[in-house]
PyMOL Python script that loads the backbone (N, CA, C, O; Angstrom):
from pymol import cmd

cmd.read_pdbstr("""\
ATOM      1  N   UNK A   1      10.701  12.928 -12.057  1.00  0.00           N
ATOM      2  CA  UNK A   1      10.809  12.127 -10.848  1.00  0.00           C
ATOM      3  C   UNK A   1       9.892  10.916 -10.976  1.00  0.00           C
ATOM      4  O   UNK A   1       8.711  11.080 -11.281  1.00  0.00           O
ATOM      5  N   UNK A   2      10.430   9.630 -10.739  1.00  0.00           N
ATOM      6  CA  UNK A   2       9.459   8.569 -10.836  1.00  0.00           C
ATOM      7  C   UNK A   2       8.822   8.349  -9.440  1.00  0.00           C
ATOM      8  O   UNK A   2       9.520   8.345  -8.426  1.00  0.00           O
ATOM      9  N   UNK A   3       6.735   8.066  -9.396  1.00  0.00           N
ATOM     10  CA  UNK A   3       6.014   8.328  -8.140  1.00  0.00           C
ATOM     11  C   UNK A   3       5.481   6.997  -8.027  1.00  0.00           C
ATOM     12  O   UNK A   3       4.561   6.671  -7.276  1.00  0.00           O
ATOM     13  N   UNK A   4       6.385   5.917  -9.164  1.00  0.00           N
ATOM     14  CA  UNK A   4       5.747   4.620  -8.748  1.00  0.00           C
ATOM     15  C   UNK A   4       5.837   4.172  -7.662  1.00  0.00           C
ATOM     16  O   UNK A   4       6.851   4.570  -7.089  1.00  0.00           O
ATOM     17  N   UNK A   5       5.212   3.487  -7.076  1.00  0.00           N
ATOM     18  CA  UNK A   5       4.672   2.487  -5.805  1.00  0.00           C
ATOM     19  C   UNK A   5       5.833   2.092  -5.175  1.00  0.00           C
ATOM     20  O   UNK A   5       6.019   2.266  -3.971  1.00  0.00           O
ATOM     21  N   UNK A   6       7.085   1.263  -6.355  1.00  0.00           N
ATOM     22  CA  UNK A   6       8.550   0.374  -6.180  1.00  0.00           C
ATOM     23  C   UNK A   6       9.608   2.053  -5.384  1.00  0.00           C
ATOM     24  O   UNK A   6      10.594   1.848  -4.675  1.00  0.00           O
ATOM     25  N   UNK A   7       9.151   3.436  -5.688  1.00  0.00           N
ATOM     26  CA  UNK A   7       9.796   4.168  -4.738  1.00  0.00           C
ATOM     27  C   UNK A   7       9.485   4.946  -3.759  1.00  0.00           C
ATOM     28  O   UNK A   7      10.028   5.982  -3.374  1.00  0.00           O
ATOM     29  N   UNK A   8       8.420   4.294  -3.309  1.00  0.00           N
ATOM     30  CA  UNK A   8       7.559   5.324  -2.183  1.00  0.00           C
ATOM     31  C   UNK A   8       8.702   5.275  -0.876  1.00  0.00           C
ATOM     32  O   UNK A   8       8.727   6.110   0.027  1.00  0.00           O
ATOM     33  N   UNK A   9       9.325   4.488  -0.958  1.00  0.00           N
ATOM     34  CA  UNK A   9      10.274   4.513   0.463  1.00  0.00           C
ATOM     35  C   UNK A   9      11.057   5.874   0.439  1.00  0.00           C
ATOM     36  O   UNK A   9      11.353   6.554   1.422  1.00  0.00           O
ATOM     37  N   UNK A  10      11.310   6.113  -0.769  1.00  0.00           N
ATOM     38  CA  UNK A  10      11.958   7.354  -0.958  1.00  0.00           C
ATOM     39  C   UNK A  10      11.604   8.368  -0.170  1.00  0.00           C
ATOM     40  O   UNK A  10      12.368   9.260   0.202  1.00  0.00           O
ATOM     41  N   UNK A  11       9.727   8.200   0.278  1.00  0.00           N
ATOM     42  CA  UNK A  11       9.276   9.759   0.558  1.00  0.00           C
ATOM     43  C   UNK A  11       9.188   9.619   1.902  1.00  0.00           C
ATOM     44  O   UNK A  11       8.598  10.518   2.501  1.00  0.00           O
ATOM     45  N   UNK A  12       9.727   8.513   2.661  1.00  0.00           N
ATOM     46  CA  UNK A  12       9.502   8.266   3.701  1.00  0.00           C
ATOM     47  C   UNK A  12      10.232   9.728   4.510  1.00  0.00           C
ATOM     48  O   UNK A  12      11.268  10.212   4.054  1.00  0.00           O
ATOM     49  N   UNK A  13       9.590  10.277   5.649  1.00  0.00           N
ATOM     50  CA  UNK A  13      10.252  11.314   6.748  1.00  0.00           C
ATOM     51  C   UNK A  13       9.923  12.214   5.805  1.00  0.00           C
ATOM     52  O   UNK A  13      10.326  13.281   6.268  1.00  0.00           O
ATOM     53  N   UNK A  14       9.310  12.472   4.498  1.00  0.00           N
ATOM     54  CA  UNK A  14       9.635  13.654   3.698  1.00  0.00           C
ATOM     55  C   UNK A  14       8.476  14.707   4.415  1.00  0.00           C
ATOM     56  O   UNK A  14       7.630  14.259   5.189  1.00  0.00           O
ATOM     57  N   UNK A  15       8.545  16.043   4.084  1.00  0.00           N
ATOM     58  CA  UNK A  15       7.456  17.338   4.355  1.00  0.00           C
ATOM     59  C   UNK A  15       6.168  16.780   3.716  1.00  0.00           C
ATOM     60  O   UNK A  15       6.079  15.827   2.942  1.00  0.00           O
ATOM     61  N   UNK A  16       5.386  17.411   4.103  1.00  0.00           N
ATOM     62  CA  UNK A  16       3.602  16.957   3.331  1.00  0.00           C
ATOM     63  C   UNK A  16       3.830  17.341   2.177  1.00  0.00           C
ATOM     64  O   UNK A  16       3.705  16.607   1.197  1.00  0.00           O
ATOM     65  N   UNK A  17       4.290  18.851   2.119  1.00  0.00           N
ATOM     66  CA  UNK A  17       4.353  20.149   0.960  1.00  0.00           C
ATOM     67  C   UNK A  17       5.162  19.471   0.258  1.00  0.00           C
ATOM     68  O   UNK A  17       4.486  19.165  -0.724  1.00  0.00           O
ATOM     69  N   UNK A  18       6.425  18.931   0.098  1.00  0.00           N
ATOM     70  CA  UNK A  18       7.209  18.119  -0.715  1.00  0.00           C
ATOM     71  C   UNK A  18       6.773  16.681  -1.678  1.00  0.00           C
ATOM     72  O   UNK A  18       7.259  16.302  -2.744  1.00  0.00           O
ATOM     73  N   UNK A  19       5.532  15.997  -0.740  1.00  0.00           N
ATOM     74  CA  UNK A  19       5.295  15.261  -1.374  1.00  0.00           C
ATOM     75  C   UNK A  19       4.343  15.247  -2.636  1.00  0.00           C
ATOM     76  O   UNK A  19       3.340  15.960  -2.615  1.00  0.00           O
ATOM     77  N   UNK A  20       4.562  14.638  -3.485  1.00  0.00           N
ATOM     78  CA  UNK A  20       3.792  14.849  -5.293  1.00  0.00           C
ATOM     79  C   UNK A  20       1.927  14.469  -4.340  1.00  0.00           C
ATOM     80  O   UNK A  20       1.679  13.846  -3.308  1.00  0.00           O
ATOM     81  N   UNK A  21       0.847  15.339  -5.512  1.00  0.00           N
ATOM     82  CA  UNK A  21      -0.165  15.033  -4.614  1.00  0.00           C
ATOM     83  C   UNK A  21      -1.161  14.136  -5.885  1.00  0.00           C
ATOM     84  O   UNK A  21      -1.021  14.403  -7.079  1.00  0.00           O
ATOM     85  N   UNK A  22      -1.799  13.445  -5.566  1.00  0.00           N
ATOM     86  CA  UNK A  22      -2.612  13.107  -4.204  1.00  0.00           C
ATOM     87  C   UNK A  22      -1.173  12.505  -3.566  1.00  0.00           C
ATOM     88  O   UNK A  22      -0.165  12.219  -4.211  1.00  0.00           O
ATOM     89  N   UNK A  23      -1.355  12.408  -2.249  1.00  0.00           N
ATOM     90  CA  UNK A  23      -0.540  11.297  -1.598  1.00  0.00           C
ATOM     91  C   UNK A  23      -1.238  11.213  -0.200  1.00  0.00           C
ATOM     92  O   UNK A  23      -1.973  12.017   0.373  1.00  0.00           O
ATOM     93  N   UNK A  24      -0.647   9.649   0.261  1.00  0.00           N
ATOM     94  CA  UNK A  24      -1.286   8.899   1.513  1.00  0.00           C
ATOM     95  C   UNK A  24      -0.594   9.315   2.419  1.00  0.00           C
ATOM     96  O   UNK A  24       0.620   9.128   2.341  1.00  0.00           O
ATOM     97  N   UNK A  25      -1.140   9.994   3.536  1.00  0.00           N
ATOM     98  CA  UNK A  25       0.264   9.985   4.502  1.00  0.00           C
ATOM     99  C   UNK A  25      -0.373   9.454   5.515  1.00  0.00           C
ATOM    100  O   UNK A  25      -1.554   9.800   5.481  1.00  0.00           O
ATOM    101  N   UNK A  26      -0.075   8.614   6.607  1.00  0.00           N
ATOM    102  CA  UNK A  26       0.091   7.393   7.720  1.00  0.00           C
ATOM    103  C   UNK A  26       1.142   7.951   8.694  1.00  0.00           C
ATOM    104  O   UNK A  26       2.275   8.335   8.402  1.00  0.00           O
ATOM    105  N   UNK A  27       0.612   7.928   9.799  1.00  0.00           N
ATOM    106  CA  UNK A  27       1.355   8.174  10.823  1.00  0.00           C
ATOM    107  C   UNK A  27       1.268   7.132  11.965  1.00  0.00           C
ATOM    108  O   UNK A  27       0.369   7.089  12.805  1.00  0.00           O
ATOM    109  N   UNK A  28       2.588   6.100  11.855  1.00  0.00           N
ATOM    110  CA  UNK A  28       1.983   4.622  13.065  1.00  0.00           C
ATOM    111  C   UNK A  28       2.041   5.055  14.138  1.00  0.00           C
ATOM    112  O   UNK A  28       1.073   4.540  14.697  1.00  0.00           O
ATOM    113  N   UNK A  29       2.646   5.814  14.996  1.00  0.00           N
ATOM    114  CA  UNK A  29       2.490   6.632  16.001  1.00  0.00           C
ATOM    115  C   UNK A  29       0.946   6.879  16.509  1.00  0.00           C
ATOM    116  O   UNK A  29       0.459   6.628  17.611  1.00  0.00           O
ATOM    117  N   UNK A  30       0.380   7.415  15.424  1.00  0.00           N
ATOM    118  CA  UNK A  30      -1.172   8.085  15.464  1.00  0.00           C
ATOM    119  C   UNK A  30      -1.956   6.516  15.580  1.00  0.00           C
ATOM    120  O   UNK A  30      -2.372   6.017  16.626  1.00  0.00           O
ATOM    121  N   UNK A  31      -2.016   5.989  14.386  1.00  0.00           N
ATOM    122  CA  UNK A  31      -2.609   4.556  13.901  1.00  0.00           C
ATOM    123  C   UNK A  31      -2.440   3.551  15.228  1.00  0.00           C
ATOM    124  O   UNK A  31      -3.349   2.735  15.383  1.00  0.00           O
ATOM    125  N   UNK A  32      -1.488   3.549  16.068  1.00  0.00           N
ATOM    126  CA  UNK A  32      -1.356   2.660  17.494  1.00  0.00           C
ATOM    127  C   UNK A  32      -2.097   3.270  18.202  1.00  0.00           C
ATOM    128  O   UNK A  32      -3.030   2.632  18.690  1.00  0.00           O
ATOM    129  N   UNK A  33      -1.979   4.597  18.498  1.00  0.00           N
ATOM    130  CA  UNK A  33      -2.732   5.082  19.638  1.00  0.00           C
ATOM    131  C   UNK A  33      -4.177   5.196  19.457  1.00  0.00           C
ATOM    132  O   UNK A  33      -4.850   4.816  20.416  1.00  0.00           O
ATOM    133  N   UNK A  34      -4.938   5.741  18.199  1.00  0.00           N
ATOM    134  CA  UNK A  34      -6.258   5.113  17.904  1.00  0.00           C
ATOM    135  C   UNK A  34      -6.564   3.611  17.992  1.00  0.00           C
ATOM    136  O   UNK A  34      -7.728   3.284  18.224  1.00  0.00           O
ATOM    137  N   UNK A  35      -5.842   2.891  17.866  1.00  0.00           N
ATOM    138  CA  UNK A  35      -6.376   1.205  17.632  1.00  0.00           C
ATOM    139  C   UNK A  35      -5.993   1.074  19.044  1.00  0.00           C
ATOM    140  O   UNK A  35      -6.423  -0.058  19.268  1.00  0.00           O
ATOM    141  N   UNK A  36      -5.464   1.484  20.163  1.00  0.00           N
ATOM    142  CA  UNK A  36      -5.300   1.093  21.558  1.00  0.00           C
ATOM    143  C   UNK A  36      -6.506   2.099  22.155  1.00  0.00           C
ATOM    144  O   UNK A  36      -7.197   1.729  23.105  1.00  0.00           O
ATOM    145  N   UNK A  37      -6.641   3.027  21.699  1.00  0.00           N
ATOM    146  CA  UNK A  37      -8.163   3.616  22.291  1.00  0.00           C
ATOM    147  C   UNK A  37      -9.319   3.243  21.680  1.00  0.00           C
ATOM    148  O   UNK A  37     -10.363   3.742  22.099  1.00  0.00           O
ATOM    149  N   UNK A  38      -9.364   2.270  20.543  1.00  0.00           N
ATOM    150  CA  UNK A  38     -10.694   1.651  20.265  1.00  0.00           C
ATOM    151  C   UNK A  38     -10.728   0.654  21.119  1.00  0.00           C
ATOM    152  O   UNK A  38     -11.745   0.342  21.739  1.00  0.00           O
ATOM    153  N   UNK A  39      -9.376  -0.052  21.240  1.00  0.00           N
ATOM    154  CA  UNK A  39      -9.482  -1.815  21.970  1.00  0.00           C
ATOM    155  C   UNK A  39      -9.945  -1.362  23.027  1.00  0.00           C
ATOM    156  O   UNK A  39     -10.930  -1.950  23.473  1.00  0.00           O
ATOM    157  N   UNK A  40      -9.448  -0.268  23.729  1.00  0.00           N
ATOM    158  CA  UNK A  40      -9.828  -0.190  25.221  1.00  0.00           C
ATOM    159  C   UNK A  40     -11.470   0.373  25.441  1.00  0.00           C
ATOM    160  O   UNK A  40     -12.061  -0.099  26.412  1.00  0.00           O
ATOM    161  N   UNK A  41     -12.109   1.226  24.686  1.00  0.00           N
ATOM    162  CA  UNK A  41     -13.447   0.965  24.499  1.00  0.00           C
ATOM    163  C   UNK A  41     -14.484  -0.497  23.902  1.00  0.00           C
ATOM    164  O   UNK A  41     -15.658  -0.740  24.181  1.00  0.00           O
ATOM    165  N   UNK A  42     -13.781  -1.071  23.249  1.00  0.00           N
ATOM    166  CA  UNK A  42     -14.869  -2.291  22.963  1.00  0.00           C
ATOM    167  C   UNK A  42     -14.285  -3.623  24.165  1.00  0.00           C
ATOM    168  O   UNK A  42     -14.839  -4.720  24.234  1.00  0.00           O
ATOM    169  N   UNK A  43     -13.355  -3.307  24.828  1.00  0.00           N
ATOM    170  CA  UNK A  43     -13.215  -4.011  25.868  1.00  0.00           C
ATOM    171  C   UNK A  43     -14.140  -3.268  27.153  1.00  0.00           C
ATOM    172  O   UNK A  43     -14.500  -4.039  28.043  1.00  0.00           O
ATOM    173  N   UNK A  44     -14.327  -2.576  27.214  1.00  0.00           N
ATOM    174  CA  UNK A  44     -15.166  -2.090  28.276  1.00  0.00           C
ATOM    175  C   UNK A  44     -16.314  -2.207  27.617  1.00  0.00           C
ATOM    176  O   UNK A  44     -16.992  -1.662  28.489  1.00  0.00           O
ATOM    177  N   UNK A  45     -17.115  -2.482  26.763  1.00  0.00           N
ATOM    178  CA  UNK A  45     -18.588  -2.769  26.174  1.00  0.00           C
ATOM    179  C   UNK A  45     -18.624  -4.171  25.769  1.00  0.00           C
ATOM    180  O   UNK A  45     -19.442  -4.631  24.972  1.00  0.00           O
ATOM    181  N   UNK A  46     -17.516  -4.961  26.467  1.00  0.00           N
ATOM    182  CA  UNK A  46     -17.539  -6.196  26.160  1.00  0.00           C
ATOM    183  C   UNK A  46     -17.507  -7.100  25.110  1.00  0.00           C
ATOM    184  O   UNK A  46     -17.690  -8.313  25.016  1.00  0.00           O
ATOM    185  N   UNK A  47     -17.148  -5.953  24.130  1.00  0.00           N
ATOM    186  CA  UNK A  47     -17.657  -6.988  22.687  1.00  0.00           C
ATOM    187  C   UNK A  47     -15.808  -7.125  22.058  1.00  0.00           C
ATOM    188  O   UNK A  47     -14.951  -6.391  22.551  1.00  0.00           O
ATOM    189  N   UNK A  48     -15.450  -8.181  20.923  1.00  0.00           N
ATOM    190  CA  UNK A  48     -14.160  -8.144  20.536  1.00  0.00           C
ATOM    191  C   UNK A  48     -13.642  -7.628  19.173  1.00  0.00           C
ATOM    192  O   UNK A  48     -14.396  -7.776  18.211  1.00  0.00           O
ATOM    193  N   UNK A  49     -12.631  -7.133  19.013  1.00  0.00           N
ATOM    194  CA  UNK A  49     -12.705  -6.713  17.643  1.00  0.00           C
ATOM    195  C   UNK A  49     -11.042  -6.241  17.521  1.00  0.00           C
ATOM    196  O   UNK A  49     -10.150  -5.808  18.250  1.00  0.00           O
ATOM    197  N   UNK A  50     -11.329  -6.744  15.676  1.00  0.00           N
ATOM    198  CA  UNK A  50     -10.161  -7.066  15.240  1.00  0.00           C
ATOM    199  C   UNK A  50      -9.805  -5.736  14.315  1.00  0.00           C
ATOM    200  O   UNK A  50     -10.393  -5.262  13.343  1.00  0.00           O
ATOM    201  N   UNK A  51      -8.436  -5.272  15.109  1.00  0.00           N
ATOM    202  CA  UNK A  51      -8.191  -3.618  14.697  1.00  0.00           C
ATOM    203  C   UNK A  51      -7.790  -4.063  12.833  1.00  0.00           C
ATOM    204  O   UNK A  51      -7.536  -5.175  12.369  1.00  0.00           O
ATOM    205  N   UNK A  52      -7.859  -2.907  12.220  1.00  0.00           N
ATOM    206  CA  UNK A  52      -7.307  -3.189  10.732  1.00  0.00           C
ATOM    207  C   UNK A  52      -7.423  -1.665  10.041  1.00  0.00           C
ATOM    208  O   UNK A  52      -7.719  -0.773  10.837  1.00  0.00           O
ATOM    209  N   UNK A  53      -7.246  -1.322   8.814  1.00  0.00           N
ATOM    210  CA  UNK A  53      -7.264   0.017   8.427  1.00  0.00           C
ATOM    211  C   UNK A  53      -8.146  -0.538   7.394  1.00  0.00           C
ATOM    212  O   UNK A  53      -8.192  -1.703   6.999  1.00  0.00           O
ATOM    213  N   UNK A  54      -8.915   0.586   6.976  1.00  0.00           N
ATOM    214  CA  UNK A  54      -9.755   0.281   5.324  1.00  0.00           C
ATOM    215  C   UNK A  54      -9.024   1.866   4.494  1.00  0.00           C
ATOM    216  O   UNK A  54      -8.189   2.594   5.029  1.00  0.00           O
ATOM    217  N   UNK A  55      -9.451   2.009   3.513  1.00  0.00           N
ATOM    218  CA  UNK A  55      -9.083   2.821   2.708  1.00  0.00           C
ATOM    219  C   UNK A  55     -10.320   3.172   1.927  1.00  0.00           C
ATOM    220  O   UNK A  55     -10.826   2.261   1.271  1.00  0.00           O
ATOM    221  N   UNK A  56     -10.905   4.417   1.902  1.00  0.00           N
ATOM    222  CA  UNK A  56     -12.141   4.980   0.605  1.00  0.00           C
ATOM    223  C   UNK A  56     -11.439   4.426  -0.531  1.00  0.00           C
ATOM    224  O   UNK A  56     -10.249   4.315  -0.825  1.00  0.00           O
ATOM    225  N   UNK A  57     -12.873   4.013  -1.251  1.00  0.00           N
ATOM    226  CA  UNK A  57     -12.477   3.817  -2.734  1.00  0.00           C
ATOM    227  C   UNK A  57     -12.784   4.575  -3.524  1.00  0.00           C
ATOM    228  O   UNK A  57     -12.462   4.406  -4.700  1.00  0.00           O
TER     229      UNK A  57
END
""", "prot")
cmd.dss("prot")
cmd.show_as("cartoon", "prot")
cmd.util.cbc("prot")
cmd.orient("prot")
């Protein structure tokens, strides 16, 4: 099975258990609702900030 990068769309909707490991899994569902409960805390402490994801290296 090829796990290059050019077919990750492939694994899209797939099971965790199905996918080859290591693998990244992202949920935008999850990722909106954390970055709308950070905005809404640093808006109430007044300060501004620009949502983004980092990744461990």
């Amino acid at each position: 099975m090829d796990y290059s990068l050019q077919n990750h769309r492939s694994f899209i909707g797939s099971k965790a258990s199905d996918l080859p490991s290591p693998a990244l899994i992202l949920s935008l569902p999850v990722i909106k609702k954390n970055i709308e409960r950070l905005h809404q805390d640093v808006e109430k402490a007044g300060v501004t900030l620009r949502p983004h994801v980092k990744t461990l290296k």
